[in-house]
KOLZA-855993 format. One record per residue (C-alpha): y negated, z negated, x. Coordinates in nm, 4 decimals. Layout:
% residues N
Y	Z	X
...
END
This chain:
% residues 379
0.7576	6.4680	1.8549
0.4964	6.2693	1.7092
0.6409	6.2246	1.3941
0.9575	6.0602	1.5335
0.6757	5.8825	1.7870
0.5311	5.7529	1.4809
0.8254	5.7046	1.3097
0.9628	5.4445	1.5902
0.6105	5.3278	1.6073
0.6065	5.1972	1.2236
1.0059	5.0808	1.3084
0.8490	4.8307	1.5466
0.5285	4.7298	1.3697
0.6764	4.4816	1.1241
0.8867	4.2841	1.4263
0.5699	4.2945	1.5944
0.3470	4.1363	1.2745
0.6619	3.8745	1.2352
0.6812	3.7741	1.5681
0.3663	3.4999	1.5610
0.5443	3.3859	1.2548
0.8866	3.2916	1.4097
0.7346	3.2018	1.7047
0.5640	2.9094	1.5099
0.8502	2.8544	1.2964
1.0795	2.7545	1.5440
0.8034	2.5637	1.7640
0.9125	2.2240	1.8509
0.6970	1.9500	1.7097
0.7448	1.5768	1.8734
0.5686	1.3258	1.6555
0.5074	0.9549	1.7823
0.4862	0.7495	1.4083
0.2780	0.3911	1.4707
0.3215	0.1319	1.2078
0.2011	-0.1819	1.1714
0.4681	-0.3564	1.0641
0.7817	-0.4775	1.2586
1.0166	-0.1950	1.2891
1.2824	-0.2318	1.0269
1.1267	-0.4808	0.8175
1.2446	-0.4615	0.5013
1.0642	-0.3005	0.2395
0.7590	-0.0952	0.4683
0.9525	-0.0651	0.7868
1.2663	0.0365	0.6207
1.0279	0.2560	0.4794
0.8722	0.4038	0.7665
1.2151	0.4511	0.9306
1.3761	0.6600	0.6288
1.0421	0.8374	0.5855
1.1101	0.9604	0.9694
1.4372	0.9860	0.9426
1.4454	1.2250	0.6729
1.1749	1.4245	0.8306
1.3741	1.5115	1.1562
1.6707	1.5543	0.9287
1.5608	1.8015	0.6720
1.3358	1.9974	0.9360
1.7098	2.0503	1.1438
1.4771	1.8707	1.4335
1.2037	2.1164	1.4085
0.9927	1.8016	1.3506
1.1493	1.5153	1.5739
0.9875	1.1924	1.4347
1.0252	0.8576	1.6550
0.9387	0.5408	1.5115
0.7567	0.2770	1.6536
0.7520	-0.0904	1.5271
0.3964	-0.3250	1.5256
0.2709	-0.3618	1.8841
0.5142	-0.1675	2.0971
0.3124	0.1214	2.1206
-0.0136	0.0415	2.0138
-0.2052	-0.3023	1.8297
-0.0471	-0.3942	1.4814
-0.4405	-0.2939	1.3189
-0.4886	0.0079	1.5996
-0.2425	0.2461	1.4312
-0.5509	0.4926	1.2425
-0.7529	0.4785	1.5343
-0.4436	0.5552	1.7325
-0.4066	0.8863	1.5449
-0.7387	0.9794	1.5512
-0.7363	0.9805	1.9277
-0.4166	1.1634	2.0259
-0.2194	0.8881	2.0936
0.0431	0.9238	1.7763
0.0619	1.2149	1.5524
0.1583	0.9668	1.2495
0.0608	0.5840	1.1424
0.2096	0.4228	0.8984
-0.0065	0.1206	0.7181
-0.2253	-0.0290	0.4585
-0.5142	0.1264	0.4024
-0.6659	-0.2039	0.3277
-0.6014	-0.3110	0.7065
-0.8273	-0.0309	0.7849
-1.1170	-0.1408	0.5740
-1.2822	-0.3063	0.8294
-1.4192	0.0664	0.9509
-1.4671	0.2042	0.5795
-1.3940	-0.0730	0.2760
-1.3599	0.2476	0.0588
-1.0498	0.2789	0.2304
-0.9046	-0.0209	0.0401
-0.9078	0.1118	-0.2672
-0.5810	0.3515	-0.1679
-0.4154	0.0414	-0.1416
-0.5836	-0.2966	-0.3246
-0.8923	-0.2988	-0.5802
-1.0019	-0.5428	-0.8030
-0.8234	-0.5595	-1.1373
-0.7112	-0.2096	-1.0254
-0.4215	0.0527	-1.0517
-0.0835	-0.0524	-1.0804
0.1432	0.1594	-0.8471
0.2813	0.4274	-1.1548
-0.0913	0.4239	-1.2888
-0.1984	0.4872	-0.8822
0.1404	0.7761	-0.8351
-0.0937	0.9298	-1.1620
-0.4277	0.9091	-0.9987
-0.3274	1.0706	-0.6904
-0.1246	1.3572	-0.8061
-0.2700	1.4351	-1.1177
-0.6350	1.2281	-1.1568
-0.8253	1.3508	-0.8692
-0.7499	1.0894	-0.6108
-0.5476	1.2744	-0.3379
-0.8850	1.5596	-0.3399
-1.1184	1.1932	-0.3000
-0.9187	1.0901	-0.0431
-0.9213	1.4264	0.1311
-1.3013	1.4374	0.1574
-1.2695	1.0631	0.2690
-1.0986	1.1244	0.5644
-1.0224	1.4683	0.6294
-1.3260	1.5059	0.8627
-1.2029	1.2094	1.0939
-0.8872	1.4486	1.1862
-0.6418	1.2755	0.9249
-0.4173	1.4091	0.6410
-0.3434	1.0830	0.4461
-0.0402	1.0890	0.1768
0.0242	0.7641	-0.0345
0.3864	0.5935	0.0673
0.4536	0.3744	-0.2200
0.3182	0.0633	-0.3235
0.4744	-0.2556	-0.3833
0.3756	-0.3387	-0.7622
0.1112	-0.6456	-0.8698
0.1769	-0.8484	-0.5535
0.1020	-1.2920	-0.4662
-0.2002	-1.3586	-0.4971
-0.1104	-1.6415	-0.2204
0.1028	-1.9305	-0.0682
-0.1038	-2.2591	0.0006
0.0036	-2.5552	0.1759
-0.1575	-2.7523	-0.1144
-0.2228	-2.7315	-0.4767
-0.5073	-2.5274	-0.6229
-0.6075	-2.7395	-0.9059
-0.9704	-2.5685	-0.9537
-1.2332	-2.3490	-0.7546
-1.3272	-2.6453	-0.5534
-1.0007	-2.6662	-0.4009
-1.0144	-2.3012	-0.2125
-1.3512	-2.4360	-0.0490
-1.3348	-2.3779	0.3654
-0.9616	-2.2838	0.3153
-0.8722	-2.0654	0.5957
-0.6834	-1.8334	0.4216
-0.5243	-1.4995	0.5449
-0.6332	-1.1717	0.3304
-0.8148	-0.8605	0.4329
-0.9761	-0.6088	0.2693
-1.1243	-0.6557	-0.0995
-0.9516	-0.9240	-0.1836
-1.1238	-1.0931	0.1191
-1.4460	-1.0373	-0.0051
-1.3879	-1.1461	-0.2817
-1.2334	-1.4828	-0.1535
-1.5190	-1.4683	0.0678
-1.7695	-1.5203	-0.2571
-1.5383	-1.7909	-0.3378
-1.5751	-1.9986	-0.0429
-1.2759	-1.9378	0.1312
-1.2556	-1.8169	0.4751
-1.0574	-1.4684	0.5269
-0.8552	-1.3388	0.7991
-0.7059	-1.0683	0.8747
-0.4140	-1.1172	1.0902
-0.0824	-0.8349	1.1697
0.1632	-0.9609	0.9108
0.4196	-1.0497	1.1714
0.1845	-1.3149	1.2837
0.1285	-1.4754	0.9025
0.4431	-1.7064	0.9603
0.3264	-1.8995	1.2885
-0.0140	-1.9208	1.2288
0.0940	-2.0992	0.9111
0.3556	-2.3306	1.0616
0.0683	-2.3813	1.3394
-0.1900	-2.4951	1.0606
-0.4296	-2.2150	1.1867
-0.4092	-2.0982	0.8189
-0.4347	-2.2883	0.5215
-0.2579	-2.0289	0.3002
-0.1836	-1.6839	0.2983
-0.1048	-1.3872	0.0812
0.1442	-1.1783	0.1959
0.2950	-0.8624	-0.0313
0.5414	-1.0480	-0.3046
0.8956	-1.2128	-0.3623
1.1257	-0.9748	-0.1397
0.8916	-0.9879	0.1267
0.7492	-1.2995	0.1676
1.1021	-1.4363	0.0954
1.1425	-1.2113	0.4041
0.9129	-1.3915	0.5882
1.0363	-1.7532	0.4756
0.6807	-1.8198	0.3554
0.8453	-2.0775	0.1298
0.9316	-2.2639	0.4313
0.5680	-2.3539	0.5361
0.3892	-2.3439	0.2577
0.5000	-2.5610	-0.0693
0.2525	-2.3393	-0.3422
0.2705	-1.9673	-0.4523
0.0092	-1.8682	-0.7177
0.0353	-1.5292	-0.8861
-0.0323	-1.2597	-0.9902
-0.3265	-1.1390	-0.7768
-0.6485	-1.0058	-0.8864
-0.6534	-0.7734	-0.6240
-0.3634	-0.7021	-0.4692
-0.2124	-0.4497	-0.7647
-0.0599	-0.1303	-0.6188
-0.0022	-0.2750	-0.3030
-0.0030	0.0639	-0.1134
0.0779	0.1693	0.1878
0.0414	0.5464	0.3527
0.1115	0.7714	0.5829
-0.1832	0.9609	0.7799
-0.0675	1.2762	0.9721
-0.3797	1.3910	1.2588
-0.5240	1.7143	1.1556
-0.4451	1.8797	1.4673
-0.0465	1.7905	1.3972
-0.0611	1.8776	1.0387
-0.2240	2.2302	1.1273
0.0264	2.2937	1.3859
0.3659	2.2889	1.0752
0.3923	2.5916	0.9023
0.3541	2.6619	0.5303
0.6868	2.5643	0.4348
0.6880	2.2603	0.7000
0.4016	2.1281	0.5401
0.5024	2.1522	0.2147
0.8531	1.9488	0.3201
0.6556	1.7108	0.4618
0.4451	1.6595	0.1596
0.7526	1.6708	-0.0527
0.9234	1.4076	0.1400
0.6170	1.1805	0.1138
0.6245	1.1822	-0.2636
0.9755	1.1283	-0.2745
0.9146	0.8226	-0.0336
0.6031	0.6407	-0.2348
0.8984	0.7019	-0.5424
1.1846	0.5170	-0.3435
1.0235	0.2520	-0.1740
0.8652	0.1558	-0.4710
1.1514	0.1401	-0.6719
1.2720	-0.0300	-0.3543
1.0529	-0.3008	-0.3649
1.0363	-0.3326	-0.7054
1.4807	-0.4124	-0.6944
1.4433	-0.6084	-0.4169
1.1297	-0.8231	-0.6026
1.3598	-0.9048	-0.8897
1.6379	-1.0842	-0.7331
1.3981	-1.2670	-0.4525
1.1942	-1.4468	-0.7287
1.5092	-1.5652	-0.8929
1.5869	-1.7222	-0.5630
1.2206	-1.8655	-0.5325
1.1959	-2.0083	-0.8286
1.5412	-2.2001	-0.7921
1.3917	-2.3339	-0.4671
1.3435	-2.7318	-0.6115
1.1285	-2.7972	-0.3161
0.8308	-2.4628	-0.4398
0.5610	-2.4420	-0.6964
0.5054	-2.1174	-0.8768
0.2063	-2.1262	-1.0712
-0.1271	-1.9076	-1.2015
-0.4760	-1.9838	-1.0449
-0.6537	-2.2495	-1.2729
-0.8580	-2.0716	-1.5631
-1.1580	-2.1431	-1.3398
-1.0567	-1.9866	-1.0156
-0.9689	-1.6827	-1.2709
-1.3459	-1.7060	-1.3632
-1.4424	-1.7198	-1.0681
-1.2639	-1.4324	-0.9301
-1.3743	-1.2073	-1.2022
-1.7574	-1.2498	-1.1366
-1.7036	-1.2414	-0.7713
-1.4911	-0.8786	-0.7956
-1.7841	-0.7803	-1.0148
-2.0441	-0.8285	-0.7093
-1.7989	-0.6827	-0.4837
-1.7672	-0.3575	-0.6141
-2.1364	-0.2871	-0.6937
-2.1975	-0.4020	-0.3328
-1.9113	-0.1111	-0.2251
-2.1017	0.1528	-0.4740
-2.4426	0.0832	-0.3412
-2.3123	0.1941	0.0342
-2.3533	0.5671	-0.0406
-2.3301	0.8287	-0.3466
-1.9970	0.8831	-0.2079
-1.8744	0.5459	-0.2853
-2.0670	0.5653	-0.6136
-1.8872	0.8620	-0.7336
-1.5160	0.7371	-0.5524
-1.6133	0.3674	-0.7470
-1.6609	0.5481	-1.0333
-1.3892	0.7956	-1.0728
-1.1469	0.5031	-0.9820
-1.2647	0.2536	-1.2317
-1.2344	0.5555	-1.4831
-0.8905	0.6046	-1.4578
-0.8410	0.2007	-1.4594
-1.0346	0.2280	-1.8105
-0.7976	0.5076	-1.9526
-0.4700	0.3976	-1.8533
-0.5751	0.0155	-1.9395
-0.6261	0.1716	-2.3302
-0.3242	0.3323	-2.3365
-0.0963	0.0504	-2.1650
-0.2731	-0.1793	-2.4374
-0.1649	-0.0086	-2.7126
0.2063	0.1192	-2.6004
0.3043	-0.1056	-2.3246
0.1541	-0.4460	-2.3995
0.3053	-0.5005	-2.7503
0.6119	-0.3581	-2.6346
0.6597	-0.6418	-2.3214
0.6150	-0.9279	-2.6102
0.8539	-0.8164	-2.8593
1.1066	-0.7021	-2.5659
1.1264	-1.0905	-2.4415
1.2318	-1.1748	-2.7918
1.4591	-0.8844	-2.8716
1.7803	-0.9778	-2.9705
1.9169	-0.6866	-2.8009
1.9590	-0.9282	-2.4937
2.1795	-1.1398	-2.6298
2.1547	-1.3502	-2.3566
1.8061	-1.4975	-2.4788
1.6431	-1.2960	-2.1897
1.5227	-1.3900	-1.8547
1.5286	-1.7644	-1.7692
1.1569	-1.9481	-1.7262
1.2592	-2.1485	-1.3964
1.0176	-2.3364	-1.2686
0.7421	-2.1131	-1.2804
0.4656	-2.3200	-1.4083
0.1941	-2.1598	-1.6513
-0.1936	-2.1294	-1.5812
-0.3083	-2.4949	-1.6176
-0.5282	-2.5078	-1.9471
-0.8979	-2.5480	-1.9226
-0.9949	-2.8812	-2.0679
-1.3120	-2.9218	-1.9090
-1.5023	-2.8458	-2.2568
END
């Protein structure tokens, strides 16, 4: 009798042990997503939607992600704190709109002379940057992946033309972040304004220029339309990132397997809408730089220098906030210096003959009227 009382006791014990397990498993999870972009923009929002999308989809509804689109839950800039206080599970943004509370938090997205977005996909996954960024922010409640980042990006439109560094003097110009400090050393007033505000505040001559991402979405935008000058590249503006922050409490709640979807999806997404914006860029400069009525150009060798010593100032002011920063600064501008070497040698060399290759035998892209960097004749 008390072997078969055993017996059925030992039948039972392994339903029993499973039990908390498939309870959690088929919890439901309802997860509010903020971003600060319009909903369905293209490029990020189309982002954010297939990101949530794919979520619900994959997780058979397990995880029910709804979207919602700049301002129609919470502020455009509010999505982080939004997260942090229960109010969304998910936000969806740049972590340079966020600098304002930490400006280490820019670096995920924009840095001086920084990462390019594969060089920044290497970082994170491989380099050491998704452990910095855990200790950055894991003990404000967040779980932060990287979403993709839209490649070297404008470094601005202007209303008129930048012929030196005197030119951006009192400009109010629309940037956040690092590359608004840096502007800031310049003489250039920043602001940082929700993107889907850029457009009026230009047309309204509020701003005096603005940088936006690049071609596909400030195309997007119709930047062209109020502003007659684009400069590039940017200084700063080089991955052009933008991520995904799950709260703690949310992210503990998935099981193993849930998380590790989720996490898969994520990489998959900072893959696509990359590539994304990256196809999209290529036919929207063609189209700006047929526009007769728009200037493409470089920033005068000046503003360059400029630039430079300002971004230098910038980031020792960012290290000298805390040995955190110090070592973050440190291991980021490492990883700039190695892949910067090896780009030199394999990828620079290989750009200049590939523009000359006779492979195209179409003689290769066209110029348009993209105007060079004006030389310096000032010695």
């Amino acid at each position: 009798m008390k072997r078969r009382t055993f017996l059925s006791s030992a039948a039972v014990a392994p339903a029993a042990l499973a039990a908390p397990t498939i309870a959690r498993a088929q919890a439901q999870h309802n997860w509010k997503l903020v971003t600060s972009v319009p909903r369905g923009l293209p490029g990020p929002g189309v982002s954010a939607q297939r990101w949530a999308e794919r979520i619900t989809q994959i997780s058979e509804g397990a995880i029910n992600v709804q979207v919602f689109g700049a301002g129609e839950l919470v502020a455009p800039f509010a999505t982080q704190e939004a997260v942090e206080s229960g109010t969304a599970e998910v936000y969806h943004g740049s972590g340079t709109w966020f600098s304002g509370r930490d400006i280490a938090h820019a670096f995920f997205t924009a840095a001086p002379f920084g990462l390019t977005y594969d060089e920044m996909h290497a970082w994170m996954y491989f380099g050491g940057g998704q452990e910095l960024l855990d200790e950055f922010t894991n003990d404000r409640g967040l779980k932060i992946f990287i979403g993709g980042g839209s490649g070297v990006q404008t470094a601005g439109w202007f209303k008129r033309e930048i012929t030196s560094l005197d030119d951006l003097q009192g400009l109010n110009f629309r940037a956040a972040g690092l590359y608004g400090e840096v502007l800031r050393k310049l003489g250039v007033n920043p602001t940082s304004i929700p993107p889907g505000d850029i457009f009026a505040a230009l047309q309204a001559g509020t701003l005096d220029g603005a940088e936006w991402v690049g071609p596909s979405n400030d195309l997007a935008f119709g930047l062209q339309n109020v502003a007659g000058y684009m400069y590039a590249p940017s200084p700063v503006e080089i991955y052009g990132g933008i991520e995904f922050g799950i709260g703690m409490e949310a992210w503990e709640a998935l099981t193993d397997s849930q998380r590790l979807m989720v996490e898969t999806i994520t990489e998959a997404e900072a893959n696509k809408s990359s590539a994304d914006t990256f196809h999209a860029n290529l036919a929207a400069f063609d189209r700006l730089r047929s526009n007769p009525d728009l200037t493409i150009a470089e920033f005068p060798d000046d503003v360059w220098d400029g630039i430079e010593t300002a971004c230098a100032e910038v980031i020792e002011e960012v290290k000298e906030t805390s040995d955190f920063h110090r070592r973050f600064v440190d291991a980021y501008y490492d990883y700039v210096r190695q892949a910067t070497g090896y780009k030199q040698f394999y990828d620079t060399g290989f750009m200049v003959r590939r523009q000359t290759s006779s492979c195209d035998t179409k003689g290769g892209p066209a110029a348009g009227r993209v105007r060079p960097r004006p030389k310096d004749t000032s010695s």
